[in-house]
KOLGUNU-454183 format. One line per field, with one value per residue (C-alpha): residue number from 1; x, y, z; chain. Coordinates in pm, 1 decimal. Example, Ala and Ser with C-alpha at 12.3 -4.5 7.8 and 13.67 -1.06 7.14 Angstrom:
% residues 2
nunu <- 1	2 $
xx <- 1230.0	1367.0 $
yy <- -450.0	-106.0 $
zz <- 780.0	714.0 $
kolnu <- A	A $
END
This chain:
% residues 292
nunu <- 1	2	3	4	5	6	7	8	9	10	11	12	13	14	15	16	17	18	19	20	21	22	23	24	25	26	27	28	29	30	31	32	33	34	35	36	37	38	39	40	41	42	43	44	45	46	47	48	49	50	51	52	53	54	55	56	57	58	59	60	61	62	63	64	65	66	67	68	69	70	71	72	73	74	75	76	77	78	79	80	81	82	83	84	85	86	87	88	89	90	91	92	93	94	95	96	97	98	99	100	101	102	103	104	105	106	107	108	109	110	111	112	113	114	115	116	117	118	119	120	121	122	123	124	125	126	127	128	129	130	131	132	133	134	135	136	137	138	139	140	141	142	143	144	145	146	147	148	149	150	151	152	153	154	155	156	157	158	159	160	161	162	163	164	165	166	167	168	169	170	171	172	173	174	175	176	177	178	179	180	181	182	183	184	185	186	187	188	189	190	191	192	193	194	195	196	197	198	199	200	201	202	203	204	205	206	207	208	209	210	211	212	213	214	215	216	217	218	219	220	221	222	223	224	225	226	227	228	229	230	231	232	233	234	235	236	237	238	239	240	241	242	243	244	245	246	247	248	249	250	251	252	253	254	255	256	257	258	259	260	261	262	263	264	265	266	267	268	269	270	271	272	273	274	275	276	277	278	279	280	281	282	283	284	285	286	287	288	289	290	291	292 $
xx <- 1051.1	1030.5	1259.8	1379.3	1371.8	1640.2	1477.0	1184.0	1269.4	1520.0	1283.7	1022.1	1277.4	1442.3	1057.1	1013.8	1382.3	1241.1	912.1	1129.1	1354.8	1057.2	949.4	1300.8	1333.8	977.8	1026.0	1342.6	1596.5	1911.3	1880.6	2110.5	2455.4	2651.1	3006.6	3204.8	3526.1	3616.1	3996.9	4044.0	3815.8	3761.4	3423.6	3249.6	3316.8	3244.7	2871.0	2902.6	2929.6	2643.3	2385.2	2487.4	2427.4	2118.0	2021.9	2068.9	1881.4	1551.4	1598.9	1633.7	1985.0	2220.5	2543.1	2911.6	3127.2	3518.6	3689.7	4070.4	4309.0	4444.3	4800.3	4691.5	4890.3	4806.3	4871.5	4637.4	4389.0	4431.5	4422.9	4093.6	3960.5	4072.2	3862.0	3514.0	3581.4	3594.2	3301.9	3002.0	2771.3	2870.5	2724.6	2875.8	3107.4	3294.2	3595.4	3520.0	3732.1	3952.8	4216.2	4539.3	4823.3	5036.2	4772.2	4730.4	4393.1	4387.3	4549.1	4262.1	4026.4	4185.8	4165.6	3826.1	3574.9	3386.5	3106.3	3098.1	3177.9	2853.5	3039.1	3101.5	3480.7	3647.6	3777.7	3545.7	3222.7	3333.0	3475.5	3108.3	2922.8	3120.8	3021.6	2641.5	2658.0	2507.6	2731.2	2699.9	2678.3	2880.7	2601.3	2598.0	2571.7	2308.7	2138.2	2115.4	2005.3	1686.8	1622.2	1578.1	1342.4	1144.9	1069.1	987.6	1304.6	1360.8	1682.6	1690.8	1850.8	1895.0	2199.9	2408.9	2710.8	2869.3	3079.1	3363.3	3562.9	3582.5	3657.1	3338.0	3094.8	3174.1	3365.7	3070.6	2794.8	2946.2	2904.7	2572.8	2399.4	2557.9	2400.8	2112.8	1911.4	2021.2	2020.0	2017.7	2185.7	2400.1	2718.2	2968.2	3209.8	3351.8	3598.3	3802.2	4070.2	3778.9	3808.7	3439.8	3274.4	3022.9	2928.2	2873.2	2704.4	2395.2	2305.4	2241.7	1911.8	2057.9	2361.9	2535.1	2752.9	3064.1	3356.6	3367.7	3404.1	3081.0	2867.0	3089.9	2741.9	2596.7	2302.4	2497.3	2554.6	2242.7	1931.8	1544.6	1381.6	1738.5	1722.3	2023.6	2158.9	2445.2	2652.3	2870.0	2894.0	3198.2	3190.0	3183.1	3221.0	2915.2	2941.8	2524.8	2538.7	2601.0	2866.7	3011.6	3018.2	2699.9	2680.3	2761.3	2682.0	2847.7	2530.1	2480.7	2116.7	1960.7	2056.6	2010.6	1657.7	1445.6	1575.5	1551.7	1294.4	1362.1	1694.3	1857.5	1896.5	2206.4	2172.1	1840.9	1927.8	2179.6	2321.8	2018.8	1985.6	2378.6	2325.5	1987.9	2170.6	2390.2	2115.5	1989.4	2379.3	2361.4	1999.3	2131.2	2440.3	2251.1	2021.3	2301.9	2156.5	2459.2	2684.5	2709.8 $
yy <- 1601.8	1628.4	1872.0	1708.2	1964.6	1917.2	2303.5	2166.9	1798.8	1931.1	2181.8	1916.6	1691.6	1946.5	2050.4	1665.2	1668.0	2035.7	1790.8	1500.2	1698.2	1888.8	1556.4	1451.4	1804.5	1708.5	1364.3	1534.4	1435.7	1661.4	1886.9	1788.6	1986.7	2021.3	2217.1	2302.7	2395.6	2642.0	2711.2	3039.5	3237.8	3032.0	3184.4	2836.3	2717.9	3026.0	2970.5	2645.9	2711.2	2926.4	2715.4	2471.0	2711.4	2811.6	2465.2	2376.2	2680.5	2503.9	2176.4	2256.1	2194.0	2393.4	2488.6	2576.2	2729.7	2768.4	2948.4	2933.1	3154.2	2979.2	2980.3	2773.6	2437.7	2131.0	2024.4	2350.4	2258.8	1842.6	1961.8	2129.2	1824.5	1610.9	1872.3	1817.4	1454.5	1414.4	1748.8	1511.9	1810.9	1804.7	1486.4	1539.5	1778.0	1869.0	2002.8	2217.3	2091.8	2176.6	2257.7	2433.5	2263.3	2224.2	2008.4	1684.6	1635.1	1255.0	1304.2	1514.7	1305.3	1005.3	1178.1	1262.9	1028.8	780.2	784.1	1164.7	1150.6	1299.5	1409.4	985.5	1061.0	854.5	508.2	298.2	508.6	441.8	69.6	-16.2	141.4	-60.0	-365.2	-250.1	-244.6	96.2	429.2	794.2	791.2	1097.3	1373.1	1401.3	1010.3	1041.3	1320.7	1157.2	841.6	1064.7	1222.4	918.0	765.7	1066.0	1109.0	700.2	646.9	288.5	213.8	-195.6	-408.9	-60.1	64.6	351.4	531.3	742.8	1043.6	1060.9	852.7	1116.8	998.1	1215.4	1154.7	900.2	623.0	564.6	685.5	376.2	181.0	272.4	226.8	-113.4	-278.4	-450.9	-252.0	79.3	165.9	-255.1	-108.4	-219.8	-12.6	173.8	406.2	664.8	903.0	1111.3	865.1	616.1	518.3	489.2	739.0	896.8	483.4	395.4	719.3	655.4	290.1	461.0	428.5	711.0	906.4	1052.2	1324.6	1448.8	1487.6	1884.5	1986.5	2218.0	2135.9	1822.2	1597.0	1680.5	1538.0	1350.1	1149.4	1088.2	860.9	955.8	909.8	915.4	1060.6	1260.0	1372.1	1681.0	1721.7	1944.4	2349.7	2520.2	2858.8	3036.4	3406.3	3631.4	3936.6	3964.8	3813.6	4111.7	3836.9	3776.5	3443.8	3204.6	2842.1	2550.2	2232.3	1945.4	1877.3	2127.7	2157.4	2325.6	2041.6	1743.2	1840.8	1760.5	1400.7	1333.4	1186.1	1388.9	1584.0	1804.2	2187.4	2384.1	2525.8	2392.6	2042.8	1774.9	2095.9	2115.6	1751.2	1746.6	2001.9	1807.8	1513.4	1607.4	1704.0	1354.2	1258.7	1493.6	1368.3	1006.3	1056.9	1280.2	973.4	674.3	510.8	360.1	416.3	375.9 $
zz <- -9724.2	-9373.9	-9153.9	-8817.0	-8566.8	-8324.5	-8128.7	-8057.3	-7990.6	-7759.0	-7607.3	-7555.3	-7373.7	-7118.8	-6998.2	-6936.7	-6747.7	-6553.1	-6444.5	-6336.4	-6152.0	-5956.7	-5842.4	-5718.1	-5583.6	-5451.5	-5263.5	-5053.8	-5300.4	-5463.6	-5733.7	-5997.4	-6043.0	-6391.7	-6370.8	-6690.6	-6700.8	-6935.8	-7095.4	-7281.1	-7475.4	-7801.3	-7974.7	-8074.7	-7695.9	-7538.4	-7673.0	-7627.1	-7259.2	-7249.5	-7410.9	-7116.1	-6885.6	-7017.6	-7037.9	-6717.5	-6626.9	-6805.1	-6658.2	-6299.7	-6244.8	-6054.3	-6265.6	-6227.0	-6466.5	-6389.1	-6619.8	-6680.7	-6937.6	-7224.6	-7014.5	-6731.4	-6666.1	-6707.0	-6323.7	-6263.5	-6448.3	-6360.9	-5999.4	-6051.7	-6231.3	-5906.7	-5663.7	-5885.7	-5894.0	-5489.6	-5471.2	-5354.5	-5447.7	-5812.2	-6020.4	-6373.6	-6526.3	-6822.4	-6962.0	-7245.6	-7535.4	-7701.4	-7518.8	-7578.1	-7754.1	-7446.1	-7234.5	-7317.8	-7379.1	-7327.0	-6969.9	-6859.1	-6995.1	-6830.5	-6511.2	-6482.9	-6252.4	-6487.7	-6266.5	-6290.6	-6717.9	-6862.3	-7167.8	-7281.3	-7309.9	-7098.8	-7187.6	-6948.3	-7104.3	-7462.5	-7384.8	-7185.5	-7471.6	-7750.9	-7568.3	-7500.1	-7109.8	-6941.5	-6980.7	-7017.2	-7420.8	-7568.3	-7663.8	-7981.9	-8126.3	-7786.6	-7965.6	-8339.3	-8187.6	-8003.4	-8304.3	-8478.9	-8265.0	-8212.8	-8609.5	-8589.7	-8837.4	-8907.2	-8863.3	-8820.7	-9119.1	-9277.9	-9440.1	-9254.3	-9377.3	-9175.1	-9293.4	-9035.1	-8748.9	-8494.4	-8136.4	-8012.1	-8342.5	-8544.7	-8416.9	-8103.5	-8400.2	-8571.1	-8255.9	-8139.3	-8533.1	-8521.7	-8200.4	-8150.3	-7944.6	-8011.2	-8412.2	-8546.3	-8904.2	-9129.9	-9077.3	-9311.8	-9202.8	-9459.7	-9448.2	-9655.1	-9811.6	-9871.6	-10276.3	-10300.0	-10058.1	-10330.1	-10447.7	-10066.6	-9988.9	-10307.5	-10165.7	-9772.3	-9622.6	-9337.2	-9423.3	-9100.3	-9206.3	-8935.0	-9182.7	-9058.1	-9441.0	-9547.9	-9821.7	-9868.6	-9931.4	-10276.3	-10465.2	-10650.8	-10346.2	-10200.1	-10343.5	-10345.1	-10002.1	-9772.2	-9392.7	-9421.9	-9075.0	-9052.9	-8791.4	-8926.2	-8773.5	-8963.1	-8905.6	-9295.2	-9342.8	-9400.6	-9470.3	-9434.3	-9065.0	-8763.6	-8635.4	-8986.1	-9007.8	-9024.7	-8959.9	-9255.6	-9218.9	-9362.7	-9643.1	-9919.4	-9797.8	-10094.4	-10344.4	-10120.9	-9911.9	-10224.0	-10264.8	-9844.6	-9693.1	-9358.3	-9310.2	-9018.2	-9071.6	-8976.8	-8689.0	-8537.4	-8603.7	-8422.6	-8231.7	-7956.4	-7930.9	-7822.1	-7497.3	-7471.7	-7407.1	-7174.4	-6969.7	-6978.1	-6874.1	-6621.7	-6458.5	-6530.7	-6311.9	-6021.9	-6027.2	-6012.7	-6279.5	-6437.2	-6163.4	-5776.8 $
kolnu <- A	A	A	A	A	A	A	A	A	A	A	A	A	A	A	A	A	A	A	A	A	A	A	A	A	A	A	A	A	A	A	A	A	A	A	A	A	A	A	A	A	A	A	A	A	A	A	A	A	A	A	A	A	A	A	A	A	A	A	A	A	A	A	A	A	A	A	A	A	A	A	A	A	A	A	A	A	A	A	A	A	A	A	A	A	A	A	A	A	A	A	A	A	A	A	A	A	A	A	A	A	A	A	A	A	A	A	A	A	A	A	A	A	A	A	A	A	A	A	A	A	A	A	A	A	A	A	A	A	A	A	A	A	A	A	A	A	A	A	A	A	A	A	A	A	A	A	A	A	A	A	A	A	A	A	A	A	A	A	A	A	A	A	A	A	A	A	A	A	A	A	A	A	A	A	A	A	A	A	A	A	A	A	A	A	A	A	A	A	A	A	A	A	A	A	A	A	A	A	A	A	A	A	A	A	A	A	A	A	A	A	A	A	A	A	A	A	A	A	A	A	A	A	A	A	A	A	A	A	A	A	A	A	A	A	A	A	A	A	A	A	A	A	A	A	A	A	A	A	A	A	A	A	A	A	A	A	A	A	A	A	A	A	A	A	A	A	A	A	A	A	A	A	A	A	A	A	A	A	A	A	A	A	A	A	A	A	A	A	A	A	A $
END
């Protein structure tokens, strides 16, 4: 069994983003910018946030954080989307999600620059991706797909069920394992009122689990040699931890490692390859590469 290391892999690609931006800093050009905007004081988001920062820290970027109380309005906070959107200085920024109940999440995504959408969530990204043509990817599909290629997983003609239909995992996950010249797999998508999950599950070359329930994946539903891939990060009490709480992902690890063939940890796994990748969002859109 091999463990995919999402640390290193992700470590490995933001010290080849710090060289490419030195060259572009280099040759006269602009050194990238990534702003986040930040609503109330939610724990998971809050170091969320600061493994951006940190991030962009490595990779050369300049970064912007504006932070908001979980009372600001929606017209506040739209109005402060509007200002990055026309700030020529800033090339991609996100809105740290989710929000509170009385913003409409969709709204703000709606109103967010495309061009400036290195978070994948807006309909043109997700619309252009579905149909193969150039886009900012959403980070964490972005960040399985890397991780895949970097451990030389075959993934074309092979059989891929994915745990989950999440707008951010795995609705584009679905997408992207399905195309040609991304994943080129044959594509299932599973979810918690499918009638036979565990059946669909045992014939997957690559199971891709985002359901958000821990330990949901057992042995039982995995055969020999699999590359299992977990998304999931639910926060589970600990009374061990000095936080109190420690990380689950959505695989019972223990059971289902000695039947993989490779498999993700929790954390270490598919969580660094998700910031990773919106670095490479961020460098794409400082760089115009998708759009003018």
């Amino acid at each position: 069994m091999t463990l995919i290391d999402g640390k290193a892999t992700a470590a490995a690609i933001k010290q080849e983003i710090a060289e490419e931006v030195k060259e572009i800093i280099a040759a006269g050009g602009k050194q990238p910018h990534l702003a986040a905007i930040l609503v109330g004081h939610d724990g998971g988001s809050e170091t969320y946030v600061k493994n951006k920062v940190l991030a962009c820290e490595a990779c050369g970027f300049k970064s912007s954080l504006i932070r908001f109380e979980d009372d600001v309005t929606e017209e506040t906070l739209l109005d402060k989307v509007r200002e990055l959107n026309a700030d020529a200085d800033v090339d991609g920024f996100i809105v740290q999600l989710p929000l509170p109940r009385h913003i409409d999440e969709q709204k703000v995504i709606m109103a967010i620059d495309y061009r400036k959408d290195v978070d994948g969530f807006h309909p043109i990204n997700v619309g252009r991706m579905a149909i193969g043509l150039p886009c900012f990817i959403s980070a964490t599909p972005l960040g399985i797909l890397t991780l895949l290629r970097r451990y030389g997983v075959a993934t074309s003609g092979k059989k891929c069920v994915i745990l989950g239909r999440s707008n951010i995992v795995g609705k584009p996950m679905a997408q992207l394992m399905m195309q040609k010249h991304y994943g080129d797999a044959t594509v299932t998508v599973c979810h918690s009122h499918s009638a036979t999950l565990k059946e669909e599950c045992r014939q997957a070359d690559i199971i891709i689990a985002a359901i958000g329930q821990p330990d949901f994946v057992t042995a039982d539903m995995v055969r020999e040699g699999a590359v299992i891939v977990d998304v999931g990060t639910t926060r589970v009490p600990d009374a061990t931890r000095k936080s109190g709480y420690r990380l689950n992902g959505d695989v019972k690890f223990d059971e289902v490692a000695p039947k993989a063939s490779m498999i993700t940890p929790v954390p270490g796994g598919v969580g660094p390859m998700t910031i990773c990748s919106l670095m490479k969002n961020t460098l794409a859109a400082a760089k115009k590469e998708y759009y003018v």
